[in-house]
C-alpha positions as CSV (number, residue, x, y, z in Angstrom):
1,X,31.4,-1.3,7.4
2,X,31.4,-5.3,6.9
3,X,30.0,-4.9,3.9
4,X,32.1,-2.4,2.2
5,X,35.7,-4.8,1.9
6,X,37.1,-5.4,-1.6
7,X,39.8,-6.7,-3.1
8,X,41.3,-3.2,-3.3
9,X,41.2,-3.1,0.5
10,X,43.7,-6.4,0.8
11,X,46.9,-5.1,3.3
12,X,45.1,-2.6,4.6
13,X,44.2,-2.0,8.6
14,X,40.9,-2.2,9.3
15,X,38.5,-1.9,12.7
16,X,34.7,-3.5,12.2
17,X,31.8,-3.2,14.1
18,X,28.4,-5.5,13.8
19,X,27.0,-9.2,15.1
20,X,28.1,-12.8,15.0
21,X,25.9,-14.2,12.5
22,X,28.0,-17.4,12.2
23,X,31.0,-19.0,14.7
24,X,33.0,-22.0,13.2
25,X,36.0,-23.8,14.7
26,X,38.0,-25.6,12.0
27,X,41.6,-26.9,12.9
28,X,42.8,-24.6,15.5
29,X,41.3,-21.5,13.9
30,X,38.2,-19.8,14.2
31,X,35.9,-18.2,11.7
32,X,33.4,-15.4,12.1
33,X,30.7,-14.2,9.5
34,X,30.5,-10.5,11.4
35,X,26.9,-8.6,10.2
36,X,25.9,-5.3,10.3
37,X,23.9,-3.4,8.0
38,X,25.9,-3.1,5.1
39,X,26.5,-6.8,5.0
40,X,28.8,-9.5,6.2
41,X,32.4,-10.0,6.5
42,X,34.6,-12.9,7.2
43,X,36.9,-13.3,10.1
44,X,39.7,-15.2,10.8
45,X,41.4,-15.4,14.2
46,X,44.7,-17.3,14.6
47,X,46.5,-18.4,17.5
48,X,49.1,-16.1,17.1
49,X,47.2,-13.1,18.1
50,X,47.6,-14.3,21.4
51,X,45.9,-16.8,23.7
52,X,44.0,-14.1,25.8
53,X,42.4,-12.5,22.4
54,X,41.8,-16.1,20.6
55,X,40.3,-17.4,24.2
56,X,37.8,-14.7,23.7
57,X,37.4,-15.1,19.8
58,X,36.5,-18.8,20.8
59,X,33.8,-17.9,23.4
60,X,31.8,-16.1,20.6
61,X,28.2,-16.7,20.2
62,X,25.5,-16.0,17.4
63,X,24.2,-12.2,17.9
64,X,27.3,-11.0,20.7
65,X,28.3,-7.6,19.5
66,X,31.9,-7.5,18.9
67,X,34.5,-5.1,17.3
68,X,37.9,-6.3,15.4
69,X,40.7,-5.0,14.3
70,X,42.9,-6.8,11.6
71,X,44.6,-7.1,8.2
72,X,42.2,-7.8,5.1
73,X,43.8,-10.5,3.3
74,X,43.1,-12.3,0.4
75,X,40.9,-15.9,0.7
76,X,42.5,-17.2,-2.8
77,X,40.6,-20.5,-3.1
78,X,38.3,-20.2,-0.5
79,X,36.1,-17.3,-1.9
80,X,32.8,-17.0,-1.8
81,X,31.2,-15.5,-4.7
82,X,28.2,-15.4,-3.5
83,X,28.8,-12.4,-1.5
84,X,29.9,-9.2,-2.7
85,X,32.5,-9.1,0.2
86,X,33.9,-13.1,-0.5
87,X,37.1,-12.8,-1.8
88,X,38.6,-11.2,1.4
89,X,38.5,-12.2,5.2
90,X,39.8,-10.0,7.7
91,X,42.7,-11.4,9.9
92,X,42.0,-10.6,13.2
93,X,44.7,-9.2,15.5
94,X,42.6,-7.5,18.3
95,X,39.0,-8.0,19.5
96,X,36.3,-6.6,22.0
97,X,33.6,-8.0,23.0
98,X,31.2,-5.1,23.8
99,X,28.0,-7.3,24.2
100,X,26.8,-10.8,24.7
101,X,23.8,-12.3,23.6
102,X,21.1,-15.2,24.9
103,X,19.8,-17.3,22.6
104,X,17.6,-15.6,20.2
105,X,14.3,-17.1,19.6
106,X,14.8,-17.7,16.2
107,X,17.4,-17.7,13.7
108,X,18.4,-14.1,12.5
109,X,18.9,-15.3,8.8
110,X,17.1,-14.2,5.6
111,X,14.7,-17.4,5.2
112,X,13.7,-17.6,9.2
113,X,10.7,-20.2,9.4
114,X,9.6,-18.2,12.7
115,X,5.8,-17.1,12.7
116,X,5.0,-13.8,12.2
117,X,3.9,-12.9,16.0
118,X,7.1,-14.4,17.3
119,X,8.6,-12.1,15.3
120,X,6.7,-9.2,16.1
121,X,7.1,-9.9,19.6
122,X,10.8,-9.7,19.4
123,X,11.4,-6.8,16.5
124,X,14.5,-5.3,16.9
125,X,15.6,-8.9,16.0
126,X,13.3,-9.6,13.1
127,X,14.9,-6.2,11.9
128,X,18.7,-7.4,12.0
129,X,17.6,-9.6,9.3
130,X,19.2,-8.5,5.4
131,X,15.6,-8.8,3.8
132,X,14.1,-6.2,6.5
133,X,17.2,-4.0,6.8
134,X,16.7,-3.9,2.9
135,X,13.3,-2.7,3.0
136,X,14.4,-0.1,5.9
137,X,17.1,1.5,3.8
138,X,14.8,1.6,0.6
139,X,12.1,3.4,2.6
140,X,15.0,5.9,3.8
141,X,16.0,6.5,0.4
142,X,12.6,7.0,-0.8
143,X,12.3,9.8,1.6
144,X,15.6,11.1,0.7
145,X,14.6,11.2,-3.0
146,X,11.3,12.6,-2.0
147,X,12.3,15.3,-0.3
148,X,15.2,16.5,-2.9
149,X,12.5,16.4,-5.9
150,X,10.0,18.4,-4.2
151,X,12.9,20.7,-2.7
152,X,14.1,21.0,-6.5
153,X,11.2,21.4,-7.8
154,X,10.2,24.7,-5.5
155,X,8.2,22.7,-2.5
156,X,8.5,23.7,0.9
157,X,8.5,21.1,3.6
158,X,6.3,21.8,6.8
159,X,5.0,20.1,9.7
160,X,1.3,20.5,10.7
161,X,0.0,19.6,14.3
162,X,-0.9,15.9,15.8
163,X,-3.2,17.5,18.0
164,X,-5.9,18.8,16.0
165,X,-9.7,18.5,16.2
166,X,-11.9,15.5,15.4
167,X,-13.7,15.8,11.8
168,X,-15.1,13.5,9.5
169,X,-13.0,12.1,7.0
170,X,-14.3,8.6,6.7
171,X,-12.7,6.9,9.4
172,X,-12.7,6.6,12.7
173,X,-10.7,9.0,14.6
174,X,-7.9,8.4,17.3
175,X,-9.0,10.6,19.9
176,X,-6.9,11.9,22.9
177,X,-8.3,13.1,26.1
178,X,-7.3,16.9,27.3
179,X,-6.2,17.4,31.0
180,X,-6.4,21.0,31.2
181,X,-9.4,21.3,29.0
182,X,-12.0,19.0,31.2
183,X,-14.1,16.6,28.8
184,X,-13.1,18.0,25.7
185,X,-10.3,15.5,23.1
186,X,-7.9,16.2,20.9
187,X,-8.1,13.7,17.7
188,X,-5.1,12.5,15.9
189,X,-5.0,13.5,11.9
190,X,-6.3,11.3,9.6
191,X,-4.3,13.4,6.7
192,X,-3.6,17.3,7.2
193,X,-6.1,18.1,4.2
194,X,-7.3,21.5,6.3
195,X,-3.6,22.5,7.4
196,X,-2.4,22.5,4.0
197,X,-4.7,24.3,2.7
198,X,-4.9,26.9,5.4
199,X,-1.1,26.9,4.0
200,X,-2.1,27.7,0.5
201,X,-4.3,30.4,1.6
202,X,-1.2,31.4,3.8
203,X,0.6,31.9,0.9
204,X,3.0,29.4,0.5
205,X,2.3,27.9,-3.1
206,X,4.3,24.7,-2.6
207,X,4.1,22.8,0.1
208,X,5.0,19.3,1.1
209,X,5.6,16.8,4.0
210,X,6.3,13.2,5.2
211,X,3.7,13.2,7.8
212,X,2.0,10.4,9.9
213,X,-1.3,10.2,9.7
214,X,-3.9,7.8,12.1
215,X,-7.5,5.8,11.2
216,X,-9.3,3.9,14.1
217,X,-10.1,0.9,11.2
218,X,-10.3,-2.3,10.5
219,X,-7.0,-3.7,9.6
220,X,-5.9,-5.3,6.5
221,X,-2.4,-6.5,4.8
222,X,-2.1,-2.8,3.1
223,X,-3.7,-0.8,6.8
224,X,-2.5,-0.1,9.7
225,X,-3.7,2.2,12.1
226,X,-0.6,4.4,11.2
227,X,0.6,5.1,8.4
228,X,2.9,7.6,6.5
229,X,1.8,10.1,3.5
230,X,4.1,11.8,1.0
231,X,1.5,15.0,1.5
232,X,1.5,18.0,-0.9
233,X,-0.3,20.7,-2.2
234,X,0.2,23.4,-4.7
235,X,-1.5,26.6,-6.0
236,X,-2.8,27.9,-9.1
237,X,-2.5,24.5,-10.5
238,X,-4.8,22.4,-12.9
239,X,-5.1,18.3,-12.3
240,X,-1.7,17.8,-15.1
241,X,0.5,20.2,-13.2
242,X,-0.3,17.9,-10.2
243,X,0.1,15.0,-12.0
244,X,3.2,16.0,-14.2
245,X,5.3,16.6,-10.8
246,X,4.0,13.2,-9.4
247,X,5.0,11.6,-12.3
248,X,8.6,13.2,-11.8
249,X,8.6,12.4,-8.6
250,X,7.7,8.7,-9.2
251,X,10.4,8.3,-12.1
252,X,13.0,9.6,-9.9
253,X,12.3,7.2,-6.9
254,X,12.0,4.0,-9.6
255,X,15.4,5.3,-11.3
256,X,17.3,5.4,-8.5
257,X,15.9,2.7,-6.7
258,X,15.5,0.1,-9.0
259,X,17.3,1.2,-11.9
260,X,13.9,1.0,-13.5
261,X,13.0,4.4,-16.6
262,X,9.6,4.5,-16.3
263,X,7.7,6.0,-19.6
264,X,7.3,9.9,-19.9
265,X,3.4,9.9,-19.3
266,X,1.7,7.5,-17.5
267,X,-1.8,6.0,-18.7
268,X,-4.9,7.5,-18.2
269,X,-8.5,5.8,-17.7
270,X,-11.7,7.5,-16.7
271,X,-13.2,6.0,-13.4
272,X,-16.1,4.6,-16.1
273,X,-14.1,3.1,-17.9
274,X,-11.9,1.1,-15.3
275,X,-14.8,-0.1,-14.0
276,X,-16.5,-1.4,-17.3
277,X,-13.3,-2.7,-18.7
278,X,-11.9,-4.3,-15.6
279,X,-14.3,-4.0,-12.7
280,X,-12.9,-1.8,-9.9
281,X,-11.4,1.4,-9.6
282,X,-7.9,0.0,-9.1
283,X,-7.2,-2.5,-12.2
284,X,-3.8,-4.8,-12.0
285,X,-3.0,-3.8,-16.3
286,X,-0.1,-6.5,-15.6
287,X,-2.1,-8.5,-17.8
288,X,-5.3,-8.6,-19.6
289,X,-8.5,-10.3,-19.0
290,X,-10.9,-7.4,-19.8
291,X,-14.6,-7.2,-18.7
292,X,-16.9,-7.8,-21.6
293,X,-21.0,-7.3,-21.5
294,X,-22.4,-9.6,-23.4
295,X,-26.2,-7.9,-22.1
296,X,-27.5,-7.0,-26.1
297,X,-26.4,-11.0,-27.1
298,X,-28.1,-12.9,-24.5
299,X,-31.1,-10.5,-24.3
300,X,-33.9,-12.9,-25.7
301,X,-31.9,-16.3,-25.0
302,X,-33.8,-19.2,-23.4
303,X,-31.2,-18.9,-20.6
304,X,-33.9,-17.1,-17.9
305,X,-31.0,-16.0,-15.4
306,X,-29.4,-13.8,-18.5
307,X,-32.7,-12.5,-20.3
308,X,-34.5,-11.8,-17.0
309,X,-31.1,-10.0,-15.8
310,X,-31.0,-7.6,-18.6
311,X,-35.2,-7.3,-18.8
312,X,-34.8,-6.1,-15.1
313,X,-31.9,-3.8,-16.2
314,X,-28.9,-5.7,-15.2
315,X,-25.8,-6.8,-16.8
316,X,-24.5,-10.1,-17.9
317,X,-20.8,-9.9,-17.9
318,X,-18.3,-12.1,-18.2
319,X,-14.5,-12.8,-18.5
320,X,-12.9,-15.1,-21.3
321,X,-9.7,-17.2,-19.8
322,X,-7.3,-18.1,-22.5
323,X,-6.4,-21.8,-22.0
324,X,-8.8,-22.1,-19.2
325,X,-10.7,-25.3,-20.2
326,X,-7.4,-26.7,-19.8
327,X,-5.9,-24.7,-16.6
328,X,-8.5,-24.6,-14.9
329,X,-10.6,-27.5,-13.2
330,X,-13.9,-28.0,-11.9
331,X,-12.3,-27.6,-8.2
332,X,-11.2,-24.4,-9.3
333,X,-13.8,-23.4,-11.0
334,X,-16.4,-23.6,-7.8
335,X,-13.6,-21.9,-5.8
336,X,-13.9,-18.6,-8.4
337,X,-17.5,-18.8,-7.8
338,X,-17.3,-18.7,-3.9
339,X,-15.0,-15.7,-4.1
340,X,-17.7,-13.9,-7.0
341,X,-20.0,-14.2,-4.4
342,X,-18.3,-12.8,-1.6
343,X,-18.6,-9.6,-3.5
344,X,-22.4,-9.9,-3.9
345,X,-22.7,-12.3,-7.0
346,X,-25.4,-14.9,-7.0
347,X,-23.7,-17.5,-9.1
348,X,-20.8,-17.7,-11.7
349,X,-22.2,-19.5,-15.4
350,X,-19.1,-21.0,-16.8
351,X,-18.7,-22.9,-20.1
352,X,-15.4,-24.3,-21.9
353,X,-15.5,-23.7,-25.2
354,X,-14.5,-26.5,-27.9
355,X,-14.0,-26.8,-31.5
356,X,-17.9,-26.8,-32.4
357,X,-19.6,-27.1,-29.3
358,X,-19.5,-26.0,-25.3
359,X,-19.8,-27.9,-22.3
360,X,-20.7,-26.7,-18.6
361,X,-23.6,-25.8,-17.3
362,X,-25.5,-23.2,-19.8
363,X,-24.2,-25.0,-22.6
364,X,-27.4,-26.5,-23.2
365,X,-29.0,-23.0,-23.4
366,X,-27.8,-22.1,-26.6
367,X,-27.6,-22.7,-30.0
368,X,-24.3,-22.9,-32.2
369,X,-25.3,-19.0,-33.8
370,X,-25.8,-18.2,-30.1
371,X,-22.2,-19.8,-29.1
372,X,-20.6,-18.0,-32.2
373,X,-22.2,-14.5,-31.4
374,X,-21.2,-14.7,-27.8
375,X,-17.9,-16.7,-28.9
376,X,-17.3,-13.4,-31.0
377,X,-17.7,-11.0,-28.7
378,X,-15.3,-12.4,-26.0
379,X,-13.1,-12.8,-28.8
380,X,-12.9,-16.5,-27.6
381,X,-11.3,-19.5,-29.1
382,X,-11.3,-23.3,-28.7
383,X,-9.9,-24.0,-25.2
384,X,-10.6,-20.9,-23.6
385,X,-13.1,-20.7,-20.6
386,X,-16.0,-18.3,-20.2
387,X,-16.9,-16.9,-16.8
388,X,-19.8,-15.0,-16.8
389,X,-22.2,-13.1,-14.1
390,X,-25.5,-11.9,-14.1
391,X,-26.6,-9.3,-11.7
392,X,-27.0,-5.7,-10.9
393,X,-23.9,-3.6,-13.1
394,X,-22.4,-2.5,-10.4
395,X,-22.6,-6.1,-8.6
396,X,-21.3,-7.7,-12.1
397,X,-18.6,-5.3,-12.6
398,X,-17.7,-5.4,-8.7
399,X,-17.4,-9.6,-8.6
400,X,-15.8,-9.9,-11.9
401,X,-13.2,-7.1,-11.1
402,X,-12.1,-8.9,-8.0
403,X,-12.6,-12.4,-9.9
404,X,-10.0,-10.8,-12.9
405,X,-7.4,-10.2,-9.7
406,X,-7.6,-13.8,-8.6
407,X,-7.5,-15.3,-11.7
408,X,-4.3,-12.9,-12.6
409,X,-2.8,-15.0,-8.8
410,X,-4.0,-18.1,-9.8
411,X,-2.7,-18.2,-13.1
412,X,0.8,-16.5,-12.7
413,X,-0.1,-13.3,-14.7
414,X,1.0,-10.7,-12.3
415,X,5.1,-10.9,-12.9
416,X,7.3,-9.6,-10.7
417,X,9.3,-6.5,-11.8
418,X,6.6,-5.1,-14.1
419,X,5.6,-1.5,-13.1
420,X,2.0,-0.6,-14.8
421,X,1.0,3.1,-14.1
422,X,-2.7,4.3,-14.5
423,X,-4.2,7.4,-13.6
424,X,-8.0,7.0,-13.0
425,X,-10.0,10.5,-13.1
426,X,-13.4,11.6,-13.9
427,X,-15.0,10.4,-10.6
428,X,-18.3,11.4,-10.0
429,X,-18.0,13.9,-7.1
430,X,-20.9,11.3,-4.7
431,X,-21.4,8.1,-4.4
432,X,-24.8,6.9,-3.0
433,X,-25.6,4.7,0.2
434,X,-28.6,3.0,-0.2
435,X,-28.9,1.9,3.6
436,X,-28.3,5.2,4.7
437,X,-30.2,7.0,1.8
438,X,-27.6,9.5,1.8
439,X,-24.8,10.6,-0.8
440,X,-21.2,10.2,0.5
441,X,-18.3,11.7,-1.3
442,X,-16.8,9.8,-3.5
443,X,-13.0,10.9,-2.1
444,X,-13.4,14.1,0.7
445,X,-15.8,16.8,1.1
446,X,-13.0,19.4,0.1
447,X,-12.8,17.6,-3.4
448,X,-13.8,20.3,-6.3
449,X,-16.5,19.7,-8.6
450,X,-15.6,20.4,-12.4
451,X,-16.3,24.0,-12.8
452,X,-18.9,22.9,-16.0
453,X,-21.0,20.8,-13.2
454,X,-21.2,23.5,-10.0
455,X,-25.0,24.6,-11.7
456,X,-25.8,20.8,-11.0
457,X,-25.1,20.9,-7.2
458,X,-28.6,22.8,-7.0
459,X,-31.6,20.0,-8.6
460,X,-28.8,17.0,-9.4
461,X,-25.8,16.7,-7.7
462,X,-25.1,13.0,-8.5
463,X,-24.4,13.6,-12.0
464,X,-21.8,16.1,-10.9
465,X,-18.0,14.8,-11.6
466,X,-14.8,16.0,-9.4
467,X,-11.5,17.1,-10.4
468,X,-9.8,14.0,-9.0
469,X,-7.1,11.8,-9.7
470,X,-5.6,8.5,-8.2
471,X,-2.8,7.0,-9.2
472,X,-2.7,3.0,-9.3
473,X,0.2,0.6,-9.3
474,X,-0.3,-2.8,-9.9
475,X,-3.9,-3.2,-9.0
476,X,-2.9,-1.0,-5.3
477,X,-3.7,2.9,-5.3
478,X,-0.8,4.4,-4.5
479,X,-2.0,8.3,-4.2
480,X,-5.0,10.0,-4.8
481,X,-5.9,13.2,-4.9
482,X,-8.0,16.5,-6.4
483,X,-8.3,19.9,-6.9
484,X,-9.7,21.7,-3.8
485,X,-12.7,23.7,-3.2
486,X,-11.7,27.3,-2.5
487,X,-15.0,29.0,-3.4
488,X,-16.9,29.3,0.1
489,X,-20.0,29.0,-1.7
490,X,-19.3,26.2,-2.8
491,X,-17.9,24.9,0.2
492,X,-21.1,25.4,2.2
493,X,-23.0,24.0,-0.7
494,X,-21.6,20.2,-0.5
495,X,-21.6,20.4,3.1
496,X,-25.7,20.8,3.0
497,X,-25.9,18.3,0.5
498,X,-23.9,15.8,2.4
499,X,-26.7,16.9,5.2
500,X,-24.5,19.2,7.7
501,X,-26.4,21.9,9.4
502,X,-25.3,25.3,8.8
503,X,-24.4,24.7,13.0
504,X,-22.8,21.8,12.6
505,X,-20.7,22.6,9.2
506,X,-19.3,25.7,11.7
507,X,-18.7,24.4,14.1
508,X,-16.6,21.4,12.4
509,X,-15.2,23.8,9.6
510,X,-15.6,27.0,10.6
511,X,-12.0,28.3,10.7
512,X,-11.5,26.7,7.3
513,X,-14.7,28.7,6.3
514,X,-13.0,31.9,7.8
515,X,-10.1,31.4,5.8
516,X,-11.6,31.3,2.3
517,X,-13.3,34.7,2.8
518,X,-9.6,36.2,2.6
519,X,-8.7,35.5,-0.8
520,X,-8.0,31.6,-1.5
521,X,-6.1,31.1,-4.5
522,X,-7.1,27.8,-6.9
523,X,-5.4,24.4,-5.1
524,X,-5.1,21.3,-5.1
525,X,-2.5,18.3,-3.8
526,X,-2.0,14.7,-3.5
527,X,-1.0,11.8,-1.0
528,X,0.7,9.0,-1.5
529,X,0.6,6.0,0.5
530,X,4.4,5.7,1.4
531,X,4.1,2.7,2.9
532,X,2.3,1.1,-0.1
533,X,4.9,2.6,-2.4
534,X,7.5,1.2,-0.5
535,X,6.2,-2.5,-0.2
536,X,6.0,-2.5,-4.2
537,X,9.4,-1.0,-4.6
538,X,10.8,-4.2,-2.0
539,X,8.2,-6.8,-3.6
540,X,6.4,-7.2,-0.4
541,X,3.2,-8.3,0.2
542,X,2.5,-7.0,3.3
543,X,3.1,-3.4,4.4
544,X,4.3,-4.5,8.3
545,X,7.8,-5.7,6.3
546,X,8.7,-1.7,5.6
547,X,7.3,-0.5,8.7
548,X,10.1,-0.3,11.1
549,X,7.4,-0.9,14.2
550,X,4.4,-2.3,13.0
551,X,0.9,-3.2,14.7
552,X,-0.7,-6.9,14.4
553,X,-4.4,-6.8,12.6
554,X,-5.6,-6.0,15.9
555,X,-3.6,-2.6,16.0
556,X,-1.6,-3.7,19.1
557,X,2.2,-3.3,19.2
558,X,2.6,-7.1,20.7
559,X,6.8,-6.3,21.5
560,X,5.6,-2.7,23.7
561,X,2.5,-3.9,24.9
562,X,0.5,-1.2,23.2
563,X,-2.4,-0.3,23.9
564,X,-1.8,-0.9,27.8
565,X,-4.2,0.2,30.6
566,X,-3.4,2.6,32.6
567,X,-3.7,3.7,36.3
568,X,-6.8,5.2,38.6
569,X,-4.7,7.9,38.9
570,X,-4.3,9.1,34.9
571,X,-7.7,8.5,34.6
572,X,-8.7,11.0,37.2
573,X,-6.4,13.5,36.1
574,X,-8.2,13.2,32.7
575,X,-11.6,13.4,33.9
576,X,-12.3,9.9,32.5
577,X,-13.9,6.6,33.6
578,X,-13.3,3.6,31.9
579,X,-16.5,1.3,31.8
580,X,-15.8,-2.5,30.6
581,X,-18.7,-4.6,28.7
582,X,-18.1,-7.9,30.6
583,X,-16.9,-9.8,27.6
584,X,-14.1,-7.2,27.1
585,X,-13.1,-7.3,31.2
């Protein structure tokens, strides 16, 4: 391979294959940076392999696919040490010139200025390009390592089906039409949560997969419409034994990725907790910047917004900003406001605090043993900033927690190469939706409840908690999981209160249902977002860098021309009719 010569390799015969990422003339002889995936390699034709040969060695282009065969020689003064490969250059005594190449349409180098559409367009360019051959050969590796931990570790891989039934999992499902079964549609999986446990029921205590999965959703830089899980379950296991293997798992892939030894346990926060310390269910612990409620301090102060707030039973929360009086201007200030309110904040009250005084907006509003008290319980000291909402809790801790994650962009707190872990459990088992007036849960309606809250299910089901776990990385979850229902009582109990008919619970679930009447054992599993994973392990911010083919924000594959219409004749044959709103013709 080009990238594989040494110093240890000098006299011997060598034939490489790859790409002409550079073509120089210089004095007679000409010089070829050859590419392929392991890297590049110099060569050097001379004249004296013969004027046919060098004819041809002169006519290369950028991006012709070659092969040559030569001596690898020393470069002596001429090395580059830049590249592992620089201190030898092949001579050239043969070459073949299997392909040639137009122009590209942009440069295939690691820092290409091209945007990312014209990249898109033209893929299985973008992808001869080091940084994204990187990330593809991490992403094999992951699954490599994967798949040799679970097999270690007494997992069985198997593959569940594409074609499967449409069920509610929170997302819209892919659905495909059947030919030989008139009107009625296949969907594609959006996990295979039923499959594997059917498996566990089947018997076979350790299962595991690499599996695509599909959501019909709105797309963002961590979505795409599909997307790969590292899927498994296991039997007669509690919430540690799940996460003690993930934790295994996850050391194993940092180890030999990265080089990285991760600690033996990971942290653990309660799903309370994350949210009261740092707002959201998925905290960055990079850095600090910790929620504090300030609601028993500002109670009776003249300051109506925060009084009335906590008299209504709201919560005045706020964030202290080392050195922010400083860092941060008033520019930047009203620009953390606008993005509090996009998550359902009214206003951000800000003051900088000073040697014996504040200034900003409340300042005025309190006294200097009100500034102390609430001075003391941010823990806040000359030069820092104060950034405080009043609202609803859950508005307050939502606006703040996504406030604490722009501030930790903004100010450079989020470095590179650090690897924080957290486990968040202890969710509550339903989350409610006020427009709908409904509870929703929380992760899937196959989630157990803790055994202690299965009486609640009957008069309070929203105080009930599930045996769930996600596991966060840097501020992105990574996997989540839980420990299964298996108790068909159960079962049918949080389908009723999630408002399924007994009808339509059977006819959605009813094989599942069947199943658990022939003795289920205890299970539960995990997924984890491969692509996700992968993107953190290359230090990308985007998950369409480590997905070999990716889809644009509108879920359409731009270089295939996916989704495509497609002819009368299909259509027919599928019993279908396509009708077109005219702003869609």
């Amino acid at each position: 391979m080009c990238g594989d010569l040494r110093e240890s390799h000098i006299d011997d015969e060598v034939v490489l294959f790859g790409w002409v990422a550079k073509h120089r003339d210089l004095g007679g002889m000409i010089f070829v940076d050859l590419r392929d995936r392991s890297g590049i390699s110099q060569v050097r034709f001379h004249p004296h392999m013969g004027d046919e040969k060098f004819a041809e060695a002169d006519s290369l282009r950028s991006e012709w696919c070659i092969g040559v065969k030569g001596k690898v020689v020393s470069r002596g003064d001429n090395a580059n040490t830049e590249i592992p490969t620089g201190m030898v250059e092949v001579m050239a005594t043969d070459i073949h010139i299997f392909s040639k190449s137009d122009t590209p349409p942009f440069l295939i180098r690691e820092d290409t200025d091209a945007n990312e559409m014209l990249r898109l367009e033209y893929r299985y360019l973008d992808l001869r390009r080091e940084p994204l051959q990187e990330a593809m050969i991490t992403r094999s590796r992951v699954n490599q390592i994967v798949r040799n931990y679970l097999c270690e570790n007494g997992f069985l891989e198997f593959e569940t089906p594409y074609l499967t039934r449409s069920t509610p999992e929170g997302a819209r499902d892919y659905l495909v039409p059947s030919r030989v079964n008139p009107g009625k549609f296949y969907a594609l999986p959006q996990s295979p949560q039923l499959f594997k446990q059917l498996l566990m029921v089947s018997g076979f205590d350790r299962y595991f997969q690499i599996v695509r999965c599909f959501r019909d959703e709105d797309l963002r830089a961590d979505r795409q419409p599909e997307f790969t899980q590292i899927d498994m379950e296991m039997s007669f296991v509690t919430p540690d034994d799940v996460i003690n293997i993930c934790e295994g798992m996850v050391r194993a892939i940092f180890d030999d990725v990265l080089d990285v030894q991760l600690p033996s346990e990971f942290k653990r926060l309660s799903y309370e907790e994350a949210i009261e310390r740092f707002g959201v269910d998925d905290p960055d612990l990079r850095f600090d910047l910790e929620l504090v409620d300030i609601s028993d301090e500002v109670a009776d102060s003249d300051f109506r917004v925060f009084s009335g707030t906590v008299e209504s039973g709201g919560a005045v929360k706020g964030i202290c900003v080392p050195g922010g009086s400083d860092a941060l201007s008033r520019k930047d200030i009203d620009a953390l406001e606008d993005h509090a309110k996009v998550y359902g904040a009214k206003g951000l009250a800000w003051a900088k605090v000073k040697e014996d005084d504040w200034s900003g907006p409340i300042s005025r509003f309190f006294d200097e043993e009100d500034r102390e008290t609430i001075q003391a319980k941010f823990g806040a000291e000359s030069g820092d900033l104060l950034l405080i909402v009043a609202a609803d809790r859950k508005v307050a801790n939502n606006s703040l927690g996504h406030l604490r994650d722009k501030l930790g962009d903004d100010l450079g707190l989020k470095v590179a190469g650090e690897f924080e872990f957290v486990w968040i459990t202890e969710f509550p088992l339903f989350e409610y939706d006020e427009e709908e007036d409904q509870l929703h849960p929380m992760h899937h309606p196959f989630t157990s409840p803790r055994p202690q809250d299965f009486e609640l299910l009957e008069g309070n089901p929203e105080a009930a908690y599930a045996q769930a776990y996600d596991l966060v990385l840097n501020g992105s979850e990574v996997g989540g999981g839980s420990i299964r229902i298996h108790r068909q009582e159960i079962q049918e109990k949080i389908f009723d209160i999630l408002g399924f008919s007994e009808e339509e619970a059977r006819d959605k679930f009813g094989f599942l249902m069947d199943a658990f009447q022939y003795g289920p054992p205890p299970h539960g599993g995990i997924a984890f977002g491969m692509d996700r994973l992968v993107s953190i392990l290359t230090g990308r911010s985007n998950i369409r860098d480590v997905i070999a083919f990716p889809k644009t924000q509108k879920a359409a594959d731009i270089m295939a021309g996916a989704p495509s219409t497609v002819g009368e004749d299909q259509l027919e044959e599928l019993h279908l009719e396509v009708e077109l709103d005219e702003e869609d013709d």
